[in-house]
C-alpha positions in Angstrom: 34.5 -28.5 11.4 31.0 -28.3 9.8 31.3 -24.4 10.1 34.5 -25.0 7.7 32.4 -27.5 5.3 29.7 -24.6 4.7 32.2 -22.7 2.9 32.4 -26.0 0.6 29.1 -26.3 -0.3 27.2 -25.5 -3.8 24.6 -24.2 -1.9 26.8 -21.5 -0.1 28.2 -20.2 -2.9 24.8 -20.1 -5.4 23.4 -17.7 -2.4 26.9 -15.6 -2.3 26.7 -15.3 -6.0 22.9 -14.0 -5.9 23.8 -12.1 -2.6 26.4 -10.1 -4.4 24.1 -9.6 -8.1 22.7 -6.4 -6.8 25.4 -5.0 -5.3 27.7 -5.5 -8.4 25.5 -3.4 -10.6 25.3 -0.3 -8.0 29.3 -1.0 -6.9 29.4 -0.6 -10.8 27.3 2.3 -10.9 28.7 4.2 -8.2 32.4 3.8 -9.4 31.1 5.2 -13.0 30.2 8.0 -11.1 33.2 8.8 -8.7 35.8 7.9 -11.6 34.2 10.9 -13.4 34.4 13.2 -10.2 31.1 12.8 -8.7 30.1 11.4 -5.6 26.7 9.9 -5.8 25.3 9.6 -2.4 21.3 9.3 -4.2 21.7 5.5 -4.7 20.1 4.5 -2.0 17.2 6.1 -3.6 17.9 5.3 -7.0 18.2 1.6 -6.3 14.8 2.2 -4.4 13.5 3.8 -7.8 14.9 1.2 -9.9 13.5 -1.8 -7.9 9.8 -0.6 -7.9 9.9 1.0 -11.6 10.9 -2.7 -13.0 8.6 -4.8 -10.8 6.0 -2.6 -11.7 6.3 -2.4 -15.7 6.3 -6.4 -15.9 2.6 -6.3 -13.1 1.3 -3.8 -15.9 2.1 -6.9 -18.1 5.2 -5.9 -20.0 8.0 -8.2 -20.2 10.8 -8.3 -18.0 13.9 -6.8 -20.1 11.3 -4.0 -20.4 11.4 -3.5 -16.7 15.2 -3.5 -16.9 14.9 -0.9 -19.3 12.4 1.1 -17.7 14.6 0.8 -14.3 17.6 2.0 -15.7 15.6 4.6 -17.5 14.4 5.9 -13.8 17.8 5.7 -12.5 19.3 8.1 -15.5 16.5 10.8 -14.8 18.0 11.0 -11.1 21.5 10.6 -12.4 20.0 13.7 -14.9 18.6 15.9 -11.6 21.9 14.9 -9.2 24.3 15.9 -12.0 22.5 19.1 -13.4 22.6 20.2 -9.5 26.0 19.2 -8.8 27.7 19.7 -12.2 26.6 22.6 -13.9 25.3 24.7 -10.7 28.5 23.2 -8.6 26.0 22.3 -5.2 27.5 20.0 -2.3 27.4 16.4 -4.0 27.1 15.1 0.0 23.6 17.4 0.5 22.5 16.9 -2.6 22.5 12.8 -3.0 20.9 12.4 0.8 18.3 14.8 -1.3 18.1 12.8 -3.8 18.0 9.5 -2.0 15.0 11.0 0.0 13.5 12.1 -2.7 13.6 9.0 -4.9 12.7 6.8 -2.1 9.5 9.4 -1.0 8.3 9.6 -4.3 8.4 5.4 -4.8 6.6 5.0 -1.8 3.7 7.5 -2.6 3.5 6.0 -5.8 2.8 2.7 -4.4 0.2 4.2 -3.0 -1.3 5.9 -5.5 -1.1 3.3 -7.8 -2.0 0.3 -5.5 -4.6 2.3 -3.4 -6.0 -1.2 -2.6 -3.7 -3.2 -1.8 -2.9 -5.1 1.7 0.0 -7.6 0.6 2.7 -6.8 -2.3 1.5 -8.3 -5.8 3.4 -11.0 -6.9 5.0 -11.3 -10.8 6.8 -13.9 -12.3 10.6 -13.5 -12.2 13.4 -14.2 -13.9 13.9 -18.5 -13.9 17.7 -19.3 -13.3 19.2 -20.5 -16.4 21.1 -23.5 -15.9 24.6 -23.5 -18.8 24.7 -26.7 -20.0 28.3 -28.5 -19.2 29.5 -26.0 -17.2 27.1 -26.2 -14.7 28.3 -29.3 -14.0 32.0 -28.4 -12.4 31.8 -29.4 -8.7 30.1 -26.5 -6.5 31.6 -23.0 -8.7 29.7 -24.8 -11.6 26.5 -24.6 -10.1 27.5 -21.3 -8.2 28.6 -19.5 -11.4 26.1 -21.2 -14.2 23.2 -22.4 -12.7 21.8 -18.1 -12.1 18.9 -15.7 -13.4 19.8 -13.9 -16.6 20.5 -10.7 -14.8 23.5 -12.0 -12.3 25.0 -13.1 -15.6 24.4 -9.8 -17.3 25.7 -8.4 -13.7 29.4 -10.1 -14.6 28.7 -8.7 -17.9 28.8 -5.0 -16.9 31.7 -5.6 -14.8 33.7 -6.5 -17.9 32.2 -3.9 -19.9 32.7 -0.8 -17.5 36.2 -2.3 -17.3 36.3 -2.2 -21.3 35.1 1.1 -21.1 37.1 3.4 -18.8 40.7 1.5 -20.2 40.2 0.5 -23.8 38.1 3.7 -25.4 38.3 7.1 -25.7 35.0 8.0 -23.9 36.5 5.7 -20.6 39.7 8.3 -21.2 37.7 11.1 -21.0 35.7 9.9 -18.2 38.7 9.4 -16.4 40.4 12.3 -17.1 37.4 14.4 -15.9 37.7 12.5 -12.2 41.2 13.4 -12.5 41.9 16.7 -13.8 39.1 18.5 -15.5 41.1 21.2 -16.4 43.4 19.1 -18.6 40.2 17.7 -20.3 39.2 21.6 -21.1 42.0 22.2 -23.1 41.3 19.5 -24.7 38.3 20.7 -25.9 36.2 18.4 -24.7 32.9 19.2 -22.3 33.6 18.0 -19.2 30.1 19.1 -18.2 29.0 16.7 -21.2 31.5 13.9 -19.6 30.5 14.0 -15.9 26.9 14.3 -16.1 27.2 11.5 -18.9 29.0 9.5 -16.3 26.5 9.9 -13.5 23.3 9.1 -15.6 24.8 5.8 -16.7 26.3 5.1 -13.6 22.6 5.7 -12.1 21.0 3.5 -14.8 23.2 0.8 -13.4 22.1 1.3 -9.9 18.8 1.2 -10.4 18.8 -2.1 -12.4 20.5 -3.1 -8.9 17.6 -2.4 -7.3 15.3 -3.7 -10.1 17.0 -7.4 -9.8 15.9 -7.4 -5.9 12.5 -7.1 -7.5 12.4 -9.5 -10.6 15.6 -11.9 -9.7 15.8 -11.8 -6.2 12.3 -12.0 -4.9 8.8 -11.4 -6.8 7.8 -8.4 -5.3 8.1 -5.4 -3.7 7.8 -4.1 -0.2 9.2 -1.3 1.2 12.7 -0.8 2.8 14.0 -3.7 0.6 17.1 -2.5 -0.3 17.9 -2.5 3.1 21.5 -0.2 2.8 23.0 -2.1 -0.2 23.3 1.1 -1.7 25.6 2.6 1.4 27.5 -0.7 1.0 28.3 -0.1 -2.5 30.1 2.7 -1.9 32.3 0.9 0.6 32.8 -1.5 -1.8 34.2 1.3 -4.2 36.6 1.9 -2.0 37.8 -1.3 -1.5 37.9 -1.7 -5.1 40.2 1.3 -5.2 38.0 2.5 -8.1 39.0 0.0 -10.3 36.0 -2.7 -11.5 38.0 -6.1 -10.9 38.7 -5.2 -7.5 35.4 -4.3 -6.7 33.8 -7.0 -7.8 35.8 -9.1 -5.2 34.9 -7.1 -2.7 31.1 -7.5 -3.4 31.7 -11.3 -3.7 33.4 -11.2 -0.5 30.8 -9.2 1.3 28.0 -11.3 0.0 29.7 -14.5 1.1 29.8 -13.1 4.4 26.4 -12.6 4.4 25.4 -16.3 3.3 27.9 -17.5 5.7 25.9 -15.7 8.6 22.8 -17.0 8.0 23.9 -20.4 7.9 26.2 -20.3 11.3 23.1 -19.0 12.6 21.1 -22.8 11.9 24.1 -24.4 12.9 24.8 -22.5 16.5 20.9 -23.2 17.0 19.9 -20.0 18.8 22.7 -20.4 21.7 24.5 -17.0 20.4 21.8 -14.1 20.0 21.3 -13.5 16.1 21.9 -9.8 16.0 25.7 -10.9 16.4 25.3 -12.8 13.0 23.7 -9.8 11.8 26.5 -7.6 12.1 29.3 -10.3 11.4 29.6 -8.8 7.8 29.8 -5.3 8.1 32.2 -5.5 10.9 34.4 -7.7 8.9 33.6 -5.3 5.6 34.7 -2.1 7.9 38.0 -4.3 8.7 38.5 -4.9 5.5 37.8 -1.3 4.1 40.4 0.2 7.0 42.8 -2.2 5.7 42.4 -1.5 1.9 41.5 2.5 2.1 44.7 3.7 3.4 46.8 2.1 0.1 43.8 3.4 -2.3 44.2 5.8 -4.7 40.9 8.1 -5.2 40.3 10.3 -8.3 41.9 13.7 -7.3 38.9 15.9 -8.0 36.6 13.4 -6.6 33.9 15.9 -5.1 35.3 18.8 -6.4 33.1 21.3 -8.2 34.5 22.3 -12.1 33.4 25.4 -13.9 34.8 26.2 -17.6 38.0 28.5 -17.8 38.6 28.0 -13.7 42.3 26.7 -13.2 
């Protein structure tokens, strides 16, 4: 019974909502990317990228939207090198986003290094403060959940509905579509769908890397190596769960995250008696049951993955 009663608490579902923050903006980011044709396997990397290049503009004393900025800046110069090497040069978008991811998440680390030569323990910052909405933070447990957060989970829902907005209300979300679906059609259109994709994946990389950047100045106050910790691989599960459309997916990255809070609380209340490493995995395996569920109904962009050069048909 008390097992059940967790799933009623305010508590639960403030953790599930902060759980999922991340993981909606690189969900978000990587469905940007595939709807335009493009896997992005870099943003692992990019999410790696995003998290130190925000926590590290606000130590140097700039403000925190400036380290949002400056993350999703980072992420779009990836987004730039993965699509210029698998858009206009037509390279394997599997090889070339593990190169990516490696190189994004080499090149934070040595730059920790060489910019904190000295120190033992991460440097702390101050955060973003959760941001309590007055009256509606007082409906029983979704008020707290939903309106009692940092300014970046809100701004996470935000990009949700805007992507949304985006790809079905507005001729650039047409195009972007179109591109993921048949390129060709898009040509004779006369519009660049060179211009469209690698627009797609630099945006879509921005929004990964403020992913990352809200472990860093949401989430915790500091950063340490392997923090993102797969969300990125998750993400593009969730994708797929979504079946590529932004509603969906954000359900799914609720869901997963409430998995994840729910763990970590059975895990106090069985007191040790089951080992932890079966709470550990208790998501994932229900997120892999889920995803074989969902993935035989879903309906992938057709030239998802497939290379497009001008006046091929």
């Amino acid at each position: 019974m008390e097992a059940f009663e967790i799933l009623l608490t305010a508590s639960f579902w403030v953790a599930a909502i902060r759980i999922a923050s991340p993981l909606i903006f690189a969900t978000m980011g990587e469905l940007v990317c595939e709807r335009a044709g493009v896997l992005n396997l870099g943003i692992e990397g990019i999410m790696t990228a995003g998290a130190f290049a925000g926590w590290f503009t606000v130590y140097l004393g700039f403000g925190l939207w400036t380290g949002v900025l400056v993350a999703a800046l980072a992420g779009a110069a990836f987004g730039l090198l993965h699509g210029f090497l698998t858009v206009p040069l037509g390279l394997s978008q599997h090889v070339t986003g593990i190169g990516i991811t490696l190189l994004a998440t080499s090149l934070t680390y040595f730059s920790y290094r060489i910019l904190l030569p000295e120190v033992s323990s991460p440097p702390k910052i101050e955060p973003f403060q959760p941001f309590e909405v007055p009256v509606l933070s007082d409906i029983p447990v979704i008020g707290q959940a939903l309106f009692n957060q940092t300014p970046l989970t809100y701004f996470a829902f935000v990009c949700v509905a805007l992507v949304a907005w985006i790809l079905y209300r507005t001729p650039a979300g047409v195009a972007v579509r179109a591109v993921g679906e048949n390129p060709s059609a898009v040509e004779a259109q006369g519009i660049s769908v060179t211009t469209v994709r690698m627009g797609a994946v630099m945006a879509g990389s921005a929004l990964m890397a403020i992913g990352g950047a809200f472990l860093t100045m949401s989430s915790f106050n500091s950063f340490f190596f392997e923090m993102i910790n797969g969300r990125g691989w998750i993400a593009i599960a969730l994708v797929v769960f979504g079946s590529w459309r932004p509603g969906k997916a954000l359900i799914g990255a609720i869901l997963f995250a409430a998995f994840d809070a729910y763990q970590v609380r059975l895990q106090q209340l069985t007191g040790g008696v089951i080992p932890y490493q079966v709470f550990l995995m208790l998501p994932y395996v229900l997120s892999i049951a889920a995803l074989v569920l969902v993935a035989r109904r879903a309906g992938y962009p057709k030239a998802l993955m497939t290379p497009y050069q001008k006046g091929e048909r």
